[in-house]
C-alpha positions as CSV (number, residue, x, y, z in Angstrom):
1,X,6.9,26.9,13.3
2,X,7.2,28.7,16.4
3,X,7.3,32.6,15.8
4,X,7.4,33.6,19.6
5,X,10.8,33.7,19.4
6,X,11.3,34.9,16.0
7,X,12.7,38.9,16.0
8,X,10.1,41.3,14.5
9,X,11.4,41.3,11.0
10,X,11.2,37.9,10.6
11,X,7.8,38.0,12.3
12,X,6.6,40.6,9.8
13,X,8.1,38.8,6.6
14,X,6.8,35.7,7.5
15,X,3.2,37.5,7.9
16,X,2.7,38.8,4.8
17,X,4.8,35.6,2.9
18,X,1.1,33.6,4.5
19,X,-0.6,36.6,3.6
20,X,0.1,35.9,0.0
21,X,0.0,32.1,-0.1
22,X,-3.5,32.6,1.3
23,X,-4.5,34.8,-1.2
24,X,-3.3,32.7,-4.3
25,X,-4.5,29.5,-2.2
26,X,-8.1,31.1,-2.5
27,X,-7.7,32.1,-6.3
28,X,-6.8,28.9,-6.8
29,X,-9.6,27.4,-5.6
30,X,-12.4,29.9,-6.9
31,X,-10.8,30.2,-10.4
32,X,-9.6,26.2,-11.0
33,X,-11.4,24.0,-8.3
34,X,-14.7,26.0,-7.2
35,X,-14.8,26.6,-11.1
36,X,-17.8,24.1,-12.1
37,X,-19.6,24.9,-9.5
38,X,-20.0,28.3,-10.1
39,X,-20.1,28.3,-13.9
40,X,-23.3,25.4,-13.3
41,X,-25.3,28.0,-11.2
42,X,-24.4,31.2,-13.4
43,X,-25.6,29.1,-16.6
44,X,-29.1,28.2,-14.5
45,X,-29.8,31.3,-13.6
46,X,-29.3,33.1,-16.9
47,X,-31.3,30.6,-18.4
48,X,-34.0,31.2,-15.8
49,X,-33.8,35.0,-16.6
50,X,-33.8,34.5,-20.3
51,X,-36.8,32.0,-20.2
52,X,-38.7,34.7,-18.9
53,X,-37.2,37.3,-21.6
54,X,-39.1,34.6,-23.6
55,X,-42.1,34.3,-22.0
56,X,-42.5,38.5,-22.3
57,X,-42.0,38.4,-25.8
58,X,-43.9,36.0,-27.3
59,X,-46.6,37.2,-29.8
60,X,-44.6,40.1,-30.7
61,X,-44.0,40.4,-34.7
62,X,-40.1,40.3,-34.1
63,X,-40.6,37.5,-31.9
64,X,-37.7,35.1,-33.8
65,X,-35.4,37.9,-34.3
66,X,-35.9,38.1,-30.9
67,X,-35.1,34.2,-30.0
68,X,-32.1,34.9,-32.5
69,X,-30.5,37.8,-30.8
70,X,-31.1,36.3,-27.3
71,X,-29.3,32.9,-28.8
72,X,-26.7,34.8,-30.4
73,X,-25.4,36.9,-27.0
74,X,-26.1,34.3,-24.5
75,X,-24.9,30.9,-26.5
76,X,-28.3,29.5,-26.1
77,X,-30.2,27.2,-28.3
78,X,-33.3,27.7,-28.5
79,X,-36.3,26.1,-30.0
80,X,-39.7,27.0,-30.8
81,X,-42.6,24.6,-31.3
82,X,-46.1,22.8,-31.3
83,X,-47.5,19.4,-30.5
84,X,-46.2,18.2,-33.5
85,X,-43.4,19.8,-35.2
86,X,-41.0,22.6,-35.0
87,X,-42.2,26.3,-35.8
88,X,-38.5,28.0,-35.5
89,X,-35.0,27.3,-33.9
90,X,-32.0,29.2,-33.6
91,X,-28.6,27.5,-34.6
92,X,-25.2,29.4,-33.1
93,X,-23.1,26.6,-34.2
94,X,-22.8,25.2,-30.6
95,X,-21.6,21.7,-29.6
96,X,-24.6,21.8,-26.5
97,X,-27.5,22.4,-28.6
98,X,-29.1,18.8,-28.3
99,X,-32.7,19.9,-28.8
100,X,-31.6,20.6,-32.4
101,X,-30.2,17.4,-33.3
102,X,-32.0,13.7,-34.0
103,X,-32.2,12.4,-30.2
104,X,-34.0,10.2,-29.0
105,X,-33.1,11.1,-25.2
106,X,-34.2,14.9,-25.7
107,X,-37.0,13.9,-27.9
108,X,-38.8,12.2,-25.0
109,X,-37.8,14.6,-22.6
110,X,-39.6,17.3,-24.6
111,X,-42.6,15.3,-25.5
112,X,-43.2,14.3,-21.8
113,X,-43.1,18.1,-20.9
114,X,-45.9,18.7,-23.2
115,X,-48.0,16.5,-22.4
116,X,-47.5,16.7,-18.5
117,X,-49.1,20.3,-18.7
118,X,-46.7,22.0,-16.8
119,X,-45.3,25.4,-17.3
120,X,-41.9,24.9,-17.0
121,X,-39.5,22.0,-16.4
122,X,-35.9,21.9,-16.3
123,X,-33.5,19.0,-17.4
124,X,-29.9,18.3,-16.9
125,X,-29.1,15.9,-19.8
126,X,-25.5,14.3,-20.4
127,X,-24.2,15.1,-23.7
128,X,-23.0,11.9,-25.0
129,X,-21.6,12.8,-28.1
130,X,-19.2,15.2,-26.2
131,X,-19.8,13.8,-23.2
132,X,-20.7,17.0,-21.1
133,X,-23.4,18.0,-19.2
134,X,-26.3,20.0,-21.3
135,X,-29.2,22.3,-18.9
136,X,-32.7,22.0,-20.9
137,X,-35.4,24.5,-20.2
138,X,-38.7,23.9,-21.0
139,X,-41.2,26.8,-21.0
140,X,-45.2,26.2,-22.2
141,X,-46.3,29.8,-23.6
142,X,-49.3,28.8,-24.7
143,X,-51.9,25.6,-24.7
144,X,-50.3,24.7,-28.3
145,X,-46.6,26.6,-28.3
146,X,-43.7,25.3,-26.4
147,X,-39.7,26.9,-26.0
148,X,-37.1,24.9,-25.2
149,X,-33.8,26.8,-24.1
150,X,-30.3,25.0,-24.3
151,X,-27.1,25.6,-22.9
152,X,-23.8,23.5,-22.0
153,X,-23.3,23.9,-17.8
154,X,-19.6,22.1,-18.6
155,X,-16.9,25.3,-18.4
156,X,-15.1,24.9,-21.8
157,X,-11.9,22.6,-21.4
158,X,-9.5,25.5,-23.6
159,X,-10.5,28.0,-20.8
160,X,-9.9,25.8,-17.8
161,X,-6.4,25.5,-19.2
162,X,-5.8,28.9,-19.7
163,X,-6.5,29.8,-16.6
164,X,-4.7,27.1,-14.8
165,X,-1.6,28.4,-17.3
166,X,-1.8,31.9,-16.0
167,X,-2.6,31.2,-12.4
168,X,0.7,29.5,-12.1
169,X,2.6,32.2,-13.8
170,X,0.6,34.3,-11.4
171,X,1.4,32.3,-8.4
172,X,5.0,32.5,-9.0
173,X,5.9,36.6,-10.0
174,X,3.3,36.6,-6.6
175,X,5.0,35.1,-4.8
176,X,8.4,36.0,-5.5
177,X,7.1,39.9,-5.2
178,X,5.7,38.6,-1.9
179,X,8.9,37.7,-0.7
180,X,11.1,40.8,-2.1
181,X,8.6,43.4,-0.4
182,X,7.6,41.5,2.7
183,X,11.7,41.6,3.5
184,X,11.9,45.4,2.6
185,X,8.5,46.1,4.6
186,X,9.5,44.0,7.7
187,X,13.1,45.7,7.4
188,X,11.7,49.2,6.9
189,X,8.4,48.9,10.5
190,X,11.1,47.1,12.1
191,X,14.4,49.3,11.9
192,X,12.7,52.5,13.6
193,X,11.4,50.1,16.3
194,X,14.6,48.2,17.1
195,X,16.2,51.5,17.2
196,X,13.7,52.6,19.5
197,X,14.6,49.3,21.9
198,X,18.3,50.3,21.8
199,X,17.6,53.8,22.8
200,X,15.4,52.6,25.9
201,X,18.0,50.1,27.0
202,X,20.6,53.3,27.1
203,X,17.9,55.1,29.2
204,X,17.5,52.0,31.3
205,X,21.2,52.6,32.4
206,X,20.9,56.0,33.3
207,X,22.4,57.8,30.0
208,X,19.8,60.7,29.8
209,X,21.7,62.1,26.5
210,X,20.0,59.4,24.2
211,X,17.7,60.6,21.6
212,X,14.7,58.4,20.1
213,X,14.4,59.4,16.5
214,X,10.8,60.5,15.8
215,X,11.4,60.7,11.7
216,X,10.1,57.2,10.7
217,X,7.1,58.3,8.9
218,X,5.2,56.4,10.9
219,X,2.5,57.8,12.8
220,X,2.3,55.7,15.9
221,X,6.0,55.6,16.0
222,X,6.9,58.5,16.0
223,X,4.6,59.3,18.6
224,X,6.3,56.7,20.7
225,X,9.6,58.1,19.8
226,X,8.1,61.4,21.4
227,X,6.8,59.9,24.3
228,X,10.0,58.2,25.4
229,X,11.4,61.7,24.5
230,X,9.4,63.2,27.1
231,X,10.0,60.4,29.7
232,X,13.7,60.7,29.1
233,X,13.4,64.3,30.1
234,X,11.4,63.7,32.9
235,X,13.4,60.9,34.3
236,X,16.0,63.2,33.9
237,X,14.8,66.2,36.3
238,X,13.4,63.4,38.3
239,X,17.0,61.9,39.0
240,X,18.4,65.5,39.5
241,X,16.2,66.3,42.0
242,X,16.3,63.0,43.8
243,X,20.1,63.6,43.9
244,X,19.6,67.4,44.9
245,X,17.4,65.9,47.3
246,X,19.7,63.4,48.9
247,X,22.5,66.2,49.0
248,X,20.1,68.7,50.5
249,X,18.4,66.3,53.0
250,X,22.3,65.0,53.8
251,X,22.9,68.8,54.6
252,X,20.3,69.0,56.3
253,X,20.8,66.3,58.5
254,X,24.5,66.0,59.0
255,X,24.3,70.4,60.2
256,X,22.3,69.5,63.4
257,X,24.0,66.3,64.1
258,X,27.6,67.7,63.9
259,X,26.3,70.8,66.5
260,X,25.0,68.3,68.4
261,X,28.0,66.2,68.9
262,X,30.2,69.7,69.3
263,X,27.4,70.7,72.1
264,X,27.5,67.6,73.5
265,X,30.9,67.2,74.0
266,X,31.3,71.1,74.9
267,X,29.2,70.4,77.9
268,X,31.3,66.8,78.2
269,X,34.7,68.3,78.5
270,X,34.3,72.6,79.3
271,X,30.5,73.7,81.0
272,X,29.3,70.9,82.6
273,X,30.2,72.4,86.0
274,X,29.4,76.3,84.6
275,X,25.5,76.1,85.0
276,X,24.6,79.0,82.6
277,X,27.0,78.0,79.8
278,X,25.1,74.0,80.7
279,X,21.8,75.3,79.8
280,X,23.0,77.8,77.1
281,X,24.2,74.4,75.3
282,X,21.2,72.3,76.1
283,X,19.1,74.5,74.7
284,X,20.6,74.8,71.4
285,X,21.3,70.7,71.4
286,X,17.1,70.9,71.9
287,X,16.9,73.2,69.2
288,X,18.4,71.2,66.7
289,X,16.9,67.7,67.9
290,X,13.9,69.2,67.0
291,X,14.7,70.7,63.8
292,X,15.6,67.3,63.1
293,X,12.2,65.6,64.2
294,X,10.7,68.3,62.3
295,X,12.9,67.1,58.7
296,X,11.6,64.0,59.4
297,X,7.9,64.7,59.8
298,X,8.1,66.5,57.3
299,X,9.4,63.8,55.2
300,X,7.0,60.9,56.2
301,X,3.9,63.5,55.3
302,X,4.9,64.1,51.7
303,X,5.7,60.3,51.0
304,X,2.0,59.5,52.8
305,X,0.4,62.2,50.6
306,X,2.5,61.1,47.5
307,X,1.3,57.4,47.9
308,X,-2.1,58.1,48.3
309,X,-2.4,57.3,51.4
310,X,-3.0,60.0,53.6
311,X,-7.1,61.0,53.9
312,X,-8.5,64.1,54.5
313,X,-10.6,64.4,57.1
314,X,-12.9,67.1,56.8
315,X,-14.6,69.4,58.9
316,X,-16.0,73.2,59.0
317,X,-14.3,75.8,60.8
318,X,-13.3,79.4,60.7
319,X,-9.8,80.2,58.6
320,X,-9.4,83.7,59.9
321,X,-8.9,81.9,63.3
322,X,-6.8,79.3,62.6
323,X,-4.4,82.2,60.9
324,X,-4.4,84.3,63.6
325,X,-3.3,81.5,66.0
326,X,-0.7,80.4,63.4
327,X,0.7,84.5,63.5
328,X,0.6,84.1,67.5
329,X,3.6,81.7,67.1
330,X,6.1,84.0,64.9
331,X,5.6,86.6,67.7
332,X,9.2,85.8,68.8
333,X,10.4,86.7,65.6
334,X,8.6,89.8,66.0
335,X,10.6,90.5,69.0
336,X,13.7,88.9,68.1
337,X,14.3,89.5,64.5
338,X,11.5,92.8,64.0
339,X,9.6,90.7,61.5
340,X,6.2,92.4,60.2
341,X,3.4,90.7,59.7
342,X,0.6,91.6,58.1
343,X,-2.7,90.5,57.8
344,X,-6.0,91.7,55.8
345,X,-9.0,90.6,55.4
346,X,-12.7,91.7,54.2
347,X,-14.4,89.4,56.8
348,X,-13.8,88.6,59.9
349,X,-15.0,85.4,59.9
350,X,-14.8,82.8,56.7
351,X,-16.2,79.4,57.4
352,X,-14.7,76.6,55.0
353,X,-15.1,72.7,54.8
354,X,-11.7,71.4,54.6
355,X,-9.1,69.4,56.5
356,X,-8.1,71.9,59.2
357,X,-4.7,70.3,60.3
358,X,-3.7,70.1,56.7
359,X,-5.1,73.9,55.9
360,X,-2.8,74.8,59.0
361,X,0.4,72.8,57.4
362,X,-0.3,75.0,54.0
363,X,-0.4,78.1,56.0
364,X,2.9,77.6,58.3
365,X,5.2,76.8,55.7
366,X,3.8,79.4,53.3
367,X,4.7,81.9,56.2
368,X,7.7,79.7,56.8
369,X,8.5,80.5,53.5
370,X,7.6,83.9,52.9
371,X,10.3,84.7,56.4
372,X,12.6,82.9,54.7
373,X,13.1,84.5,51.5
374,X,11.3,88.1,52.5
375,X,13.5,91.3,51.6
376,X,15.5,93.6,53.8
377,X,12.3,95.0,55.4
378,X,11.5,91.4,56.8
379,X,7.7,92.0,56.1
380,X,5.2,89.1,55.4
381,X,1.6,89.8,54.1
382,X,-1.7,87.7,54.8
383,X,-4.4,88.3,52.6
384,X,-7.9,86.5,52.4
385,X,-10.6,87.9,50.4
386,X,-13.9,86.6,50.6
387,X,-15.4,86.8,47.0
388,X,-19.1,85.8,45.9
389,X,-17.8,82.6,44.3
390,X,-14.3,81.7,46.3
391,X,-11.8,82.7,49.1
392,X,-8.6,83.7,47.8
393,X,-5.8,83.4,50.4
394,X,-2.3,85.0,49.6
395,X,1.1,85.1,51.1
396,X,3.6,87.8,49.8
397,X,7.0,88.7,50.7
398,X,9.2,91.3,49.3
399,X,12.1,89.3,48.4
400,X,14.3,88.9,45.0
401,X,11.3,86.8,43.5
402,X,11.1,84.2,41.1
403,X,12.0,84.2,37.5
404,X,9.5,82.4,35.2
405,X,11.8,79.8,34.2
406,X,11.9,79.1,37.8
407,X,8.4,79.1,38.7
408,X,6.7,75.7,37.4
409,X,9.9,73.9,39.2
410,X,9.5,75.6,43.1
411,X,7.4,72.9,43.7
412,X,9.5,70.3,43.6
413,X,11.3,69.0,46.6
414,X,14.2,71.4,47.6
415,X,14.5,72.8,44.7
416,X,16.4,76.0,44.4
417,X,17.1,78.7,41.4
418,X,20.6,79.0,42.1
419,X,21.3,75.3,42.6
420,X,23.1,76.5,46.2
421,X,21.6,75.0,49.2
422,X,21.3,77.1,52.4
423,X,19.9,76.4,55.7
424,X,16.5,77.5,56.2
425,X,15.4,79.7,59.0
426,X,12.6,77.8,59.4
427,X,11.3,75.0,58.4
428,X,13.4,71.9,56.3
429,X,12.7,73.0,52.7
430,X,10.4,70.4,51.4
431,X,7.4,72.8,52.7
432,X,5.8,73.8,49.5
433,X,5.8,70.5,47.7
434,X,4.0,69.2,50.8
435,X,1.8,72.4,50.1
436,X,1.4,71.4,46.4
437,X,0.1,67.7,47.6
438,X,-2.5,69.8,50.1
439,X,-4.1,71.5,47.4
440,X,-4.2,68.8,45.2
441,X,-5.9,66.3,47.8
442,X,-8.3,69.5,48.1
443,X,-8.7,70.2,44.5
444,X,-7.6,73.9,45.4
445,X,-6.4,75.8,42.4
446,X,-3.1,77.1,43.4
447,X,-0.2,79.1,42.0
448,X,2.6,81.8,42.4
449,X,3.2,85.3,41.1
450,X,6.3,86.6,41.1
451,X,8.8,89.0,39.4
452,X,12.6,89.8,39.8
453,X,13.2,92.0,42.7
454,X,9.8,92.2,43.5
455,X,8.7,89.3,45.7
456,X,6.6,86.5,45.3
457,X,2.8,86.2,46.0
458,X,1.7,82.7,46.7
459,X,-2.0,82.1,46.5
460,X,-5.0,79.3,46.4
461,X,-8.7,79.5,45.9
462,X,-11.3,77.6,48.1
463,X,-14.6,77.8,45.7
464,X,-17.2,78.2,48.1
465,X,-20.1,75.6,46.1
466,X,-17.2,72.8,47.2
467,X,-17.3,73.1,50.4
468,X,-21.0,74.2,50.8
469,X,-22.6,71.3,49.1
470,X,-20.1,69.3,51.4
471,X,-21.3,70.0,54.1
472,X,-24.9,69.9,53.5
């Protein structure tokens, strides 16, 4: 019987349906078949053990109430004798006990024993008056004194039966209990897992409002139940963003295209003989072309660094520098918008072992983002502090801030509190999960503090042993 193609309850039933066959199929055989075997060896060994019980005893005064009590427990006949005739025998009554009775078979048996002057012999002899097998021990205890020690190695015929009997009565209430259970077992494992399958081909379709039920009192299923639980919900923010994603990258890329075509044609149809107004339009068709390379840099870095693909390539320079000639390029803004920019530090110099073209991407669109979402007083803070063990860089702005159910999620790709997308005034908004990818290609612990109406202070540690021991 095939069972690859069998479901799961069937699998299961069938299982433990073998299961029990197996187990009365052994029972069978150790109880009924394997039954002579065994009983042939138990009956030698006891009458090895109580041969020596024998041998211990002798000369004792109670030495034939002993050979009666041993005879009596065990079923043993046992004789005690000389060269020439017999001192003391037990008699239980039992049908084995051939060194008791007139034989001439046993009678030579015993007589070659004594005179071979051995210590011990032992005989199997066929019964033929009941025609069984009968074990003979013989055991010299002395020059003149002999014990012989009998017992039947045939299992009794009444016993065999009445095991067979209740091994078939057995087999079948077994069997049949095998059978009822196995079903309600197999129905029982198998119902919270094919419930489970049903549930995941609902998610497979995209219906993020199915629930696996984790109440199966199964351990490992219900932590299965939880864990498809927590992928639903992931899958589920993941699809949001990606279509958050495709609306805001849409947005973002239909704005300059549409201004482009308007400019274009502009210049087309009205300025193209009216110099000023010509450059005036060029400029801002520039403008937007490369805003647009710029979405799409930005775009191919984050799916390198996503993929694994991008590596760093490390070297040590100074980070106050590289910040100050990032803050030379948002002079314009100075001039054009009065932002403020601040920058503190306790050193004048920090050298770190990092990847400086990637340091300088976390730093522009942490400034990028500070400008963009700054308060009224359009100020921007740098801070680096150079610690014993680290350098802690921060980026504040004084804007409405971040509310911590927000926080965990402003890494993601354009996501927004307020679920409103609005051009940014610089940069494409997919700067700080490129940011996030940095640090985590760096091993950079990272992270945001923020509070309602207060701004937001973006920071990251560089611990110093990392980049030391690197560069050593």
């Amino acid at each position: 019987m095939k069972l690859k193609n069998k479901s799961l309850t069937v699998k299961i039933w069938i299982f433990l349906a073998l299961f029990s066959i197996i187990i009365i199929a052994f029972l069978w055989f150790f109880q009924v078949i394997f039954i002579d075997t065994y009983y042939e060896w138990y009956k030698t060994n006891e009458i090895n053990i109580m041969a020596k019980i024998v041998k211990t005893n002798y000369n004792k005064d109670n030495f034939e109430e002993i050979l009666d009590e041993i005879s009596y427990k065990r079923g043993l006949c046992i004789e005690f004798t000389d060269y020439d005739e017999i001192i003391y025998s037990t008699n239980n009554m039992n049908r084995s006990c051939l060194i008791e009775r007139d034989n001439t078979n046993i009678n030579i048996y015993k007589l070659n024993f004594i005179n071979s002057g051995k210590n011990s012999i032992t005989y199997k002899i066929v019964n033929n008056i009941f025609n069984s097998e009968t074990l003979v021990y013989g055991l010299k205890l002395d020059s003149n004194h002999f014990a012989f020690l009998n017992t039947s190695i045939d299992p009794i015929d009444s016993t065999i039966v009445i095991l067979k009997n209740q091994l078939i009565i057995v087999t079948i209430i077994v069997l049949f209990l095998a059978f009822i259970i196995g079903a309600y077992i197999s129905k029982k494992l198998s119902k919270p897992i094919t419930s489970l399958n049903n549930s995941a081909k609902k998610l497979a379709n995209g219906d993020y409002t199915v629930t696996f039920d984790n109440n199966s009192d199964i351990d490992e299923i219900d932590e299965l139940a939880n864990t498809l639980n927590y992928a639903k919900e992931q899958l589920s923010k993941t699809d949001e963003l990606r279509r958050e994603l495709m609306a805001n990258v849409s947005h973002d890329l239909k704005t300059p295209l549409t201004m482009i075509k308007a400019y274009s044609e502009m210049i087309r149809d009205i300025s193209y003989k009216n110099k000023d107004k010509r450059e005036e339009h060029l400029n801002i068709i520039i403008e937007e072309v490369d805003r647009l390379n710029l979405l799409v840099n930005d775009i191919l870095d984050l799916s390198s660094m996503q993929s694994n693909i991008t590596k760093l390539n490390k070297e040590e320079f100074d980070l106050i520098e590289l910040i100050n000639n990032i803050l030379n390029r948002y002079k314009i803004y100075t001039i054009t918008e009065n932002y403020i920019f601040n920058f503190e530090t306790n050193n004048n110099k920090v050298l770190i072992y990092a990847d400086k073209k990637k340091m300088e991407q976390v730093i522009y669109n942490l400034i990028n983002n500070a400008i963009n979402y700054t308060g009224n007083d359009n100020t921007v803070t740098i801070k680096v502090t150079d610690n014993k063990k680290n350098i802690k860089v921060e980026i504040i702005d004084t804007g409405k801030g971040i509310s911590k159910e927000e926080i965990n999620h402003i890494w993601d790709k354009y996501y927004k509190g307020d679920k409103k997308h609005k051009r940014n005034v610089i940069g494409t908004g997919i700067g700080l999960s490129i940011v996030k990818n940095i640090f985590v290609l760096h091993n950079y612990e990272y992270g945001v503090i923020s509070k309602k109406n207060q701004g937001s202070n973006f920071y990251f540690y560089i611990k110093k042993d990392k980049y030391k021991e690197t560069s050593k």
